[in-house]
KOLKEVO-146404 format. One record per residue (C-alpha): residue in one letter; chain; x, y, z negated. Coordinates in pm, 1 decimal, m for minus. Each point is the difference from the previous one (the first is absolute). Layout:
// KOLKEVO-146404
   resn   chain         xx         yy         zz
      A       A          X          Y          Z
...
This chain:
// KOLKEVO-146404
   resn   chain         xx         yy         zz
      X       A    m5475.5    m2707.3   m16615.6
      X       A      130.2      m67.3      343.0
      X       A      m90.3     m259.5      267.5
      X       A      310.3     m150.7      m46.5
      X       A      m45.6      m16.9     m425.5
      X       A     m315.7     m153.2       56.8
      X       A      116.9     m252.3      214.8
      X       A      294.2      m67.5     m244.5
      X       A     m259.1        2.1     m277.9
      X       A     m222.8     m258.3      162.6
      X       A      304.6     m243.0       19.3
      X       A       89.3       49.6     m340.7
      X       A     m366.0     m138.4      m73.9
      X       A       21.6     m270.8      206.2
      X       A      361.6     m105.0     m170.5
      X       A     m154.7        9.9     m313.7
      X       A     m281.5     m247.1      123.6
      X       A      235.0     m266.9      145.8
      X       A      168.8       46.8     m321.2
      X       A     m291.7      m81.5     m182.3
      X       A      m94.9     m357.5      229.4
      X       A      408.1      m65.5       30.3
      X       A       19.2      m14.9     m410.3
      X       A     m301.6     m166.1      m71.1
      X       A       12.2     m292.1      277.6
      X       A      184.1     m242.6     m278.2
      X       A     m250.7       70.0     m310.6
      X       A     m241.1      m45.6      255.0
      X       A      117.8     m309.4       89.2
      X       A      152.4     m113.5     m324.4
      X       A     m291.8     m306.9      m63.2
      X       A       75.8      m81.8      378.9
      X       A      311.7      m30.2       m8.6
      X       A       m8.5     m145.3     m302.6
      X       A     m205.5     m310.7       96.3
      X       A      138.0      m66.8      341.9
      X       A      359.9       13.2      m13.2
      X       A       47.1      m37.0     m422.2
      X       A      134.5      255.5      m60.5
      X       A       44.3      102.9     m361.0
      X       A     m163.5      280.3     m174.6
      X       A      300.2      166.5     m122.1
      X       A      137.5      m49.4      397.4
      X       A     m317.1      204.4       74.7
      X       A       89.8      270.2     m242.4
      X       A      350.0      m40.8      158.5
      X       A     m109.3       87.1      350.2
      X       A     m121.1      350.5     m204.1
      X       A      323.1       35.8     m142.9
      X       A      152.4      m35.4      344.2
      X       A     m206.8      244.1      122.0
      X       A       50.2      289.5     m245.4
      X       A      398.5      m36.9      m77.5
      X       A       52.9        3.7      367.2
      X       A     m196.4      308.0       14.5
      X       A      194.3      109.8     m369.3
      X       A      334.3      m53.9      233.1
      X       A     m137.7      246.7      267.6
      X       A      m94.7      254.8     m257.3
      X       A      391.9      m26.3     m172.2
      X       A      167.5       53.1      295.8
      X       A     m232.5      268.5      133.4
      X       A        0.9      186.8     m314.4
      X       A      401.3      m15.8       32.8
      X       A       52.0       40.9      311.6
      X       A     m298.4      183.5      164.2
      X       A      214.0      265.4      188.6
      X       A      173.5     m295.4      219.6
      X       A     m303.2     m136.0      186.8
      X       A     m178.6      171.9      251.3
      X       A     m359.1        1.5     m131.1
      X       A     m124.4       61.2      360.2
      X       A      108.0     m205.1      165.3
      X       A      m58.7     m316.2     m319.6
      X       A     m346.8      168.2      m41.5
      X       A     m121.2     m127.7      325.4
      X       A      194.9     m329.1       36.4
      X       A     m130.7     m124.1     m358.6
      X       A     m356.1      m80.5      116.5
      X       A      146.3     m256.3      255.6
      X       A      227.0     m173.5     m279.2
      X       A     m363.7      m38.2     m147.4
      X       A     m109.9     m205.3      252.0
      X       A      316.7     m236.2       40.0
      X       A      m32.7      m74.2     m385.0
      X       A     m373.6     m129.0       67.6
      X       A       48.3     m138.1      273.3
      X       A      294.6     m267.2     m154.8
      X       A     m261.7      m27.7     m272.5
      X       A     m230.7      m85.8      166.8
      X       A      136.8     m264.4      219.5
      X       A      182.3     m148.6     m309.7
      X       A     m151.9     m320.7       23.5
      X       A       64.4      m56.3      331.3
      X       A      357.8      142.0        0.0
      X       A       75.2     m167.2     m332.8
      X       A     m230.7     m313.3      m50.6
      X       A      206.8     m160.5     m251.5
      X       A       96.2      329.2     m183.7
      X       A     m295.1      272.3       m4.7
      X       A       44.2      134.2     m332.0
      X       A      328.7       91.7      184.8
      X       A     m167.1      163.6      354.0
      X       A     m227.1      167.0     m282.5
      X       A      286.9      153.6     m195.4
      X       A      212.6       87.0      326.4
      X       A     m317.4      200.4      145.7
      X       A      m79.6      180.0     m330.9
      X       A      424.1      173.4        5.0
      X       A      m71.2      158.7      298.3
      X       A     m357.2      115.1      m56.9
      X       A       98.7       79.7     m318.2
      X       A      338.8      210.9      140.1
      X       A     m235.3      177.4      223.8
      X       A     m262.8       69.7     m272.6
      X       A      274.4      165.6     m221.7
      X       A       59.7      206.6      294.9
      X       A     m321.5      101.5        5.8
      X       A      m51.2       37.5     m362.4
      X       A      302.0      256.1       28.7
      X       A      m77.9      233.4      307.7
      X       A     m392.5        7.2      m35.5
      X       A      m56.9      168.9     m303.6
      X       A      230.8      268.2       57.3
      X       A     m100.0       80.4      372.3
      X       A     m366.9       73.4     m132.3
      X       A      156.7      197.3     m260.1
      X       A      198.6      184.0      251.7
      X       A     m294.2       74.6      181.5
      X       A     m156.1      350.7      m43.4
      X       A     m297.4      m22.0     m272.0
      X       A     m190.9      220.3     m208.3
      X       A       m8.6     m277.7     m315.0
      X       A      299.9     m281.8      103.2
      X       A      m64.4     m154.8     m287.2
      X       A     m386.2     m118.9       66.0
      X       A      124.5      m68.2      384.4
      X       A      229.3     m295.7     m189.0
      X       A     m257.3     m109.1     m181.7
      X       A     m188.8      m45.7      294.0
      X       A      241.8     m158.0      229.1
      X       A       63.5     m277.6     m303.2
      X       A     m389.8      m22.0       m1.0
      X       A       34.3     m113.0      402.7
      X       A      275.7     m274.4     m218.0
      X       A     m328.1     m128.6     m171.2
      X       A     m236.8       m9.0      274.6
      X       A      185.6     m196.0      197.9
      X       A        2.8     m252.5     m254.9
      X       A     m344.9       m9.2      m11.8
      X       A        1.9      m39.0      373.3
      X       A      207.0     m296.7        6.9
      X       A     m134.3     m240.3     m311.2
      X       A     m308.2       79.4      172.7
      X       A       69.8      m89.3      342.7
      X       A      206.7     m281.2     m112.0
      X       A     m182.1     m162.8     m235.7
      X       A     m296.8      m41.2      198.1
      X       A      207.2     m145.1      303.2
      X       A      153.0     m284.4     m205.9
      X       A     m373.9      m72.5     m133.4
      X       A     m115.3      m23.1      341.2
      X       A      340.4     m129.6      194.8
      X       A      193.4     m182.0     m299.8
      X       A      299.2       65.8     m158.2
      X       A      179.8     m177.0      309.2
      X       A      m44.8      328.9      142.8
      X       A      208.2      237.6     m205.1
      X       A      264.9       28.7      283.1
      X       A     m211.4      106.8      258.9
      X       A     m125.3      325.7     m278.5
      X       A      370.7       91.1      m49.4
      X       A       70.4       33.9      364.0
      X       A     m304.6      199.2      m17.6
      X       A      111.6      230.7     m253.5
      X       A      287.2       55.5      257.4
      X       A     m273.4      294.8      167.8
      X       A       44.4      241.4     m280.5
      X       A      407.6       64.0       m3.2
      X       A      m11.6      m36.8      423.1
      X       A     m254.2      322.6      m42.4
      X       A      225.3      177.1     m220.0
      X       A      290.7      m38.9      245.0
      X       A     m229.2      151.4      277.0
      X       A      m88.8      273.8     m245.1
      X       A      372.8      102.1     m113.2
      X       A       82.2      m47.6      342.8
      X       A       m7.0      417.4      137.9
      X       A     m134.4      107.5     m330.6
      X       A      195.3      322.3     m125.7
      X       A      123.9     m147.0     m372.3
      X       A       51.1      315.6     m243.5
      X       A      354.6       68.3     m158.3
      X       A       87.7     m157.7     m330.7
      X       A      209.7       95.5     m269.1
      X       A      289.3     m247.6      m54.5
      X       A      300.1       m5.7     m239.5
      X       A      358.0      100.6      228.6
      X       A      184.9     m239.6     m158.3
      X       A      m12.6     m262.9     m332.1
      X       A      101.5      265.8     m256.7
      X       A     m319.4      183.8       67.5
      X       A     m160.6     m254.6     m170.4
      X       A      178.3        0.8     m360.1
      X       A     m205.3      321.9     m130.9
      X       A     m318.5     m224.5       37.7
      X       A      208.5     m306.1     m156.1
      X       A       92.2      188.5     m304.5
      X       A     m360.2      146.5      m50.4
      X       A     m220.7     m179.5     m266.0
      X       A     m308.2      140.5      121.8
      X       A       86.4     m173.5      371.3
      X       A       74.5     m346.9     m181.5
      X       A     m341.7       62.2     m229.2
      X       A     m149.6       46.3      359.9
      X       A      157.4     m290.0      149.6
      X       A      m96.3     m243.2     m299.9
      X       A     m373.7      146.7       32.2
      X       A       m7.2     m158.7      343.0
      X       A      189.2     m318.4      m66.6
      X       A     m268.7      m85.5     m265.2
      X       A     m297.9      174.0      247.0
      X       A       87.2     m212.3      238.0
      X       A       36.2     m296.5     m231.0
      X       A     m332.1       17.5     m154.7
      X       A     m170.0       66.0      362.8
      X       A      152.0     m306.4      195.3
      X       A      m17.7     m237.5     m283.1
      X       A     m360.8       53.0       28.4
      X       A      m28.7      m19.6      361.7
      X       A      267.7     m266.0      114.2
      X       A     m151.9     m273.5     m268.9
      X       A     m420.7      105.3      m81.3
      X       A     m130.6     m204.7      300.7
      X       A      207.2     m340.0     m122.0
      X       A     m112.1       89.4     m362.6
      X       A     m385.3       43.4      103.4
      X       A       11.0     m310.4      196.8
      X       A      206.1     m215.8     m280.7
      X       A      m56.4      150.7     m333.0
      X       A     m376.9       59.0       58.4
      X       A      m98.1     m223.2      212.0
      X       A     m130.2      243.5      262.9
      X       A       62.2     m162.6      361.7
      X       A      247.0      122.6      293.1
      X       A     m231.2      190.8      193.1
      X       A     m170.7      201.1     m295.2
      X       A      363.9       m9.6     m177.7
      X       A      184.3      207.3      314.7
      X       A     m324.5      210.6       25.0
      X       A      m36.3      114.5     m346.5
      X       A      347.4      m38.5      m57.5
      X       A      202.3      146.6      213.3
      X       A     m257.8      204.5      180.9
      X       A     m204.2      168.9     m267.1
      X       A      346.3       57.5     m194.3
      X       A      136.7      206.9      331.1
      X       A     m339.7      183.4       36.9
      X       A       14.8      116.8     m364.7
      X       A      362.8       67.2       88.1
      X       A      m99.3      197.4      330.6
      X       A     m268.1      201.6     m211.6
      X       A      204.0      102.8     m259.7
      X       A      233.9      171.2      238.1
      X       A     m259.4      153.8      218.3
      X       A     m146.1      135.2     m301.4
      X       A      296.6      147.5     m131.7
      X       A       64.5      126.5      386.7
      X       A     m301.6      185.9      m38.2
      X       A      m27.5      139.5     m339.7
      X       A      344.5     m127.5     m175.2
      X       A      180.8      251.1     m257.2
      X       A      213.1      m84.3     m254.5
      X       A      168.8     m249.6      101.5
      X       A      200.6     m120.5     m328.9
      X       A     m311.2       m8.2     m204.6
      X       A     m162.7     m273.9      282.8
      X       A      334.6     m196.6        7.8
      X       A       m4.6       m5.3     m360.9
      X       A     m426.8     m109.2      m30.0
      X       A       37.7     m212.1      224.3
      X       A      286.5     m199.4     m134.7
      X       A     m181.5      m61.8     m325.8
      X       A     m349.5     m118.6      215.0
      X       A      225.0     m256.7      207.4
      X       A      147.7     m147.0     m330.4
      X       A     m346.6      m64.1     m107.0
      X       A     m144.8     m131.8      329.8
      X       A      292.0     m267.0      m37.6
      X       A      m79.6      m66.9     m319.0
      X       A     m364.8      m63.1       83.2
      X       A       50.8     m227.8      293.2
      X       A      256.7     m190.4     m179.9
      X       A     m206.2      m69.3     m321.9
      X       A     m352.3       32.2      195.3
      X       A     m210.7     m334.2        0.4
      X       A     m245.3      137.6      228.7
      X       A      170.8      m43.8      378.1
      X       A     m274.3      343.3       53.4
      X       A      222.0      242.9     m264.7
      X       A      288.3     m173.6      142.0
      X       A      m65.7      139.0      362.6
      X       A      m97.6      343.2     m115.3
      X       A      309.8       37.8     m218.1
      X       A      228.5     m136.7      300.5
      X       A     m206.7      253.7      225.2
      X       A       25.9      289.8     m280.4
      X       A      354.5      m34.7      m13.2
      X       A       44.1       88.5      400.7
      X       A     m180.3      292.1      m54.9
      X       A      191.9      127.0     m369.8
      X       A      313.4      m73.7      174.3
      X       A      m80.1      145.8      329.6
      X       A      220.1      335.4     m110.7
      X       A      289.3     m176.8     m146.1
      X       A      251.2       36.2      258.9
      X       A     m110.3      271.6      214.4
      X       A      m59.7      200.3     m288.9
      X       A      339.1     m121.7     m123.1
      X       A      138.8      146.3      346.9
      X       A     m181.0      319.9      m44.4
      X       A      119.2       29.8     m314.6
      X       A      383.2      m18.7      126.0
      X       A      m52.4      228.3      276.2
      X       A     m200.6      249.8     m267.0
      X       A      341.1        4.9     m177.8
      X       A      241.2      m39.6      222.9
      X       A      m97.8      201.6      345.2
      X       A      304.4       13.5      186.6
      X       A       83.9     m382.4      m21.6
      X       A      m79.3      m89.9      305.9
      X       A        5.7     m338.9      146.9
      X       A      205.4     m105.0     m280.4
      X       A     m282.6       18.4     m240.2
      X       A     m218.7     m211.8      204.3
      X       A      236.8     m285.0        5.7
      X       A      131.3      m26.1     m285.0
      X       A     m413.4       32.1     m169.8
      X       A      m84.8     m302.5      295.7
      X       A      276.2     m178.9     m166.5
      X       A     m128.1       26.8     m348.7
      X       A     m337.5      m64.4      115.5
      X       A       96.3     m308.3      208.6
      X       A      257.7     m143.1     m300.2
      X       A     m291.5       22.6     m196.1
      X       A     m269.0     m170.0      182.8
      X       A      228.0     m315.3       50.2
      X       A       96.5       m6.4     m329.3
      X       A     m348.0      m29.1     m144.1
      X       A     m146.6     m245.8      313.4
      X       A      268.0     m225.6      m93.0
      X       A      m16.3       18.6     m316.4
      X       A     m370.4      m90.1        1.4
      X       A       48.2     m295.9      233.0
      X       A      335.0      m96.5     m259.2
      X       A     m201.8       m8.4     m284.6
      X       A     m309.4     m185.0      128.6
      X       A      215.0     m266.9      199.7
      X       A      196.5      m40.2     m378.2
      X       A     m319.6      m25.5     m170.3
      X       A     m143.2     m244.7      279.4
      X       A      323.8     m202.5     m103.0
      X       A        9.7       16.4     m337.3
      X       A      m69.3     m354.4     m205.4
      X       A     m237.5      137.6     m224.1
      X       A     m174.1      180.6      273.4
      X       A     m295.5     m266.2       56.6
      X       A      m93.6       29.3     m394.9
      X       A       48.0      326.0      m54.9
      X       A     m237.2       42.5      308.4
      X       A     m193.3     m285.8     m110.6
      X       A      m94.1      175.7     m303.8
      X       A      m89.7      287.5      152.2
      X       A     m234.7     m133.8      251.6
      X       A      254.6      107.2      279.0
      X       A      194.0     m201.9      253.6
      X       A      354.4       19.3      m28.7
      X       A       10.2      287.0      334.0
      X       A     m257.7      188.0     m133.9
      X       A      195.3       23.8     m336.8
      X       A      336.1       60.1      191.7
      X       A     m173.8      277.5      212.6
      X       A     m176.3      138.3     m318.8
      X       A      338.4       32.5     m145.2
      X       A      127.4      178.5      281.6
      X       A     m228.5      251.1        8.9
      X       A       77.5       87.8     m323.2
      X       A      348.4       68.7       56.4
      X       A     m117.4      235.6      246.9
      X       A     m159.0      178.5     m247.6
      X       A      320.1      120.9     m124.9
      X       A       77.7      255.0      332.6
      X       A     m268.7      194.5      m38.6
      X       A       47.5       56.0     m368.3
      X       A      377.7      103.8       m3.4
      X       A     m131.7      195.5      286.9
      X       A     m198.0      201.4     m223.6
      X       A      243.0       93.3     m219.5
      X       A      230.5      122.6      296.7
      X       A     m274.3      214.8      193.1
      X       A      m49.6      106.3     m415.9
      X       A      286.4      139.4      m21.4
      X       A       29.5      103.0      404.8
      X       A     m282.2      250.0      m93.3
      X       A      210.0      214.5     m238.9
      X       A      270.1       72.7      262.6
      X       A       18.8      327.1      220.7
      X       A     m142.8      m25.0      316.7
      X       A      315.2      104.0      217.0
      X       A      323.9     m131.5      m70.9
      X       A      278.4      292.2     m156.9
      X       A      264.9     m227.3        5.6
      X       A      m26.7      m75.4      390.3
C-alpha cells in the first residue's frame, strides 16, 4: 500500500469514529434531555429517526445518481458539514431557548446528511484499496465503528458524573475534533478509483435480481436488530431495572459497543463464512432480547443487552460483504443502496421501540397491568418494547437462512 492509501486509510478510520460519537450523542443524552427540557420519549426516538432517514435520503440519491457527484471533491468537504451539524446542536439552547427539541432536530439533518455521505464513500474506498483479504479489512474498519463507541459513553459518561448534565453542550463541541481531523487527513490524501454506475439504467440488473433484494432485506433487518439494541439498552437498564445513569450508560451502551467492537475484530482476524455467522448470530440476538425483556434479575438483563452487541456485531458488515461477494462489479451503487437498507432499518426498529413503550406508558390499564406484575408502568412499557425488538433478529434469521443457499457471485449481473 502506498503513502498516499495509508493516509486515505487513516481518514477513513477516523470518519468512522466521529460517526460512531455523532450517532450516539442523542441515546447518550436521551435521560438528559429528557428531564431538562421534557421532552418525550417517543421525541427521543424521533431525533433517531431523524438521524437515519436523513442518512436513508443520502443513500437513495447516491445509489441513483452516484455518477453525477464528484466523490473527490464531496469526500473531503463532508467532514466539515460534520462539524456545522454539531455545532447548531450544540448551541441549541442558546440559539433556540424556547424551541430546543427544534435546534436538536435542525443539527441532527445536517449531521445526519453528512453521515450518509460518509456511510456511502467509506466502505467502498477501503474496498478499493489494494488488499490481500478485503473482506476482513471491512470487518475491521466497522470494528474502528465500535470502538469509538466505547470511547465516547466512556468519556462522556464520566464527564456528566463529574460536571452534570448541564454540560452536554460543551462534549458535543468537543466531539467536533474527530471530523476536523478527518478533513486534515482527506485533505492531499491520494483517494483510490471507484466503480460507479454511468448512468440510472445500470442499476435495473441489480433491481430485478432476487438475490440483491434477499441481500438488501438481510441488512435492513441487521441493522434493525443492532440499533434497536443500542439506541434504547441504556434507558431500559436505567428504567426497567432500576440500574442508575452512570452504571446504565456504562454497561449499557458501553459494554454493548465493546461486545460489538470484539465481534468484528474477531471476525477481522479469523472470520470465514460469513452467511453461517449472519445466520448464528441472528438466532443468539433474538434470544438475548428475549432474556432482557422477560429477565427479573437487572444482572441477566445487562449481559443479554451486552450479548446482543456482540451476536449482532456481523449483521451489517457481513450483510455488505455478502453483497459485494455476489455482486463484484457494483460499485458505489451497492454501497448505497445496502446503507439505505441498513439505515431504513435501524429507524424503523428505534422508533418503533420508543412507539410502543410511550403507548404502553399511556395506556389506561397500564398502572394494573404493571401493578400486578410488580413493575412500574415505564418499566412495563420498555419491557414491551424490547420485545418487539425481538422480532428483527428473528425474521433476520430466516433471510440470512435462506441467503446461505445462494451462489456466491451473481450470473444474472
Amino acid at each position: 500500500m502506498s503513502a498516499s492509501y495509508t493516509r486515505v486509510k487513516a481518514a477513513c478510520y477516523v470518519s468512522y469514529l466521529s460517526q460512531a460519537a455523532v450517532f450516539n450523542l442523542s441515546p447518550v443524552f436521551f435521560l438528559t434531555f429528557h428531564t431538562r427540557y421534557g421532552i418525550s420519549y417517543s421525541l427521543l426516538g424521533l431525533l433517531v429517526l431523524i438521524n437515519f432517514v436523513t442518512q436513508l435520503i443520502v443513500d437513495l440519491v447516491f445509489s441513483l445518481f452516484s455518477h453525477r457527484f464528484n466523490l473527490k471533491v464531496l469526500i473531503r468537504l463532508t467532514p466539515c458539514l460534520t462539524v456545522v451539524g454539531l455545532l447548531l446542536y450544540a448551541l441549541s439552547p442558546v440559539l433556540f431557548p424556547n424551541a430546543v427539541y427544534g435546534g436538536l432536530a435542525i443539527g441532527t439533518v445536517i449531521f445526519a446528511a453528512a453521515g450518509g455521505f460518509a456511510e456511502v464513500f467509506v466502505s467502498p474506498i477501503v474496498a478499493a484499496i489494494p488488499s490481500e483479504d478485503p473482506d476482513r479489512e471491512m470487518s475491521k474498519l466497522h470494528s474502528i465503528y465500535a470502538w469509538g463507541v466505547v470511547g465516547m459513553v466512556l468519556v462522556c459518561t464520566v464527564v456528566l458524573r463529574l460536571a452534570g448534565d448541564g454540560c452536554w453542550p460543551w462534549l458535543t463541541a468537543a466531539v467536533m475534533l474527530l471530523p476536523l481531523l478527518a478533513a486534515i487527513l482527506y485533505a492531499g490524501a491520494e483517494i483510490p478509483p471507484m466503480e460507479t454506475q454511468e448512468k440510472m439504467a445500470g442499476v435495473l440488473p441489480y433491481l430485478k435480481n432476487r438475490v440483491f433484494w434477499l441481500c438488501l432485506l438481510g441488512i435492513f433487518f441487521g441493522g434493525a436488530s443492532e440499533c434497536a439494541m443500542s439506541q434504547w439498552c441504556s434507558g431500559y437498564l436505567e428504567q426497567a431495572l432500576g440500574i442508575p445513569k452512570i452504571w446504565g450508560d456504562l454497561f449499557g451502551m458501553a459494554l454493548f459497543a465493546l461486545m460489538l467492537g470484539l465481534g468484528r475484530t474477531l471476525y477481522a482476524r479469523y472470520g470465514k463464512r460469513i452467511e453461517t455467522v449472519l445466520f448464528a448470530g441472528s438466532l443468539c440476538a433474538a434470544g438475548c432480547y428475549l432474556v432482557a425483556a422477560l429477565s427479573p434479575l437487572p444482572f441477566f438483563g445487562l449481559l443479554a443487552c451486552a450479548m446482543t452487541g456482540f451476536f449482532t456485531s456481523m449483521l451489517w458488515p457481513g450483510s455488505l460483504i455478502a453483497a459485494s461477494d455476489r455482486f463484484p462489479h457494483a460499485g458505489v451503487f451497492l454501497y448505497a443502496i445496502m446503507a439505505a437498507g441498513g439505515d431504513t432499518g435501524a429507524s424503523a426498529a428505534s422508533q418503533l421501540v420508543g412507539v410502543v413503550t410511550d403507548a404502553v406508558i399511556a395506556s389506561p390499564y397500564a398502572a394494573s397491568v404493571a401493578d400486578s406484575l410488580a413493575l412500574t408502568p415505564d418499566q412495563l412499557g420498555m419491557k414491551l418494547g424490547m420485545l418487539v425488538g425481538m422480532l428483527f433478529p428473528i425474521i433476520g434469521a430466516l433471510l440470512f437462512a435462506r441467503l446461505r443457499k445462494t451462489e456466491k457471485a451473481s450470473k444474472a449481473c
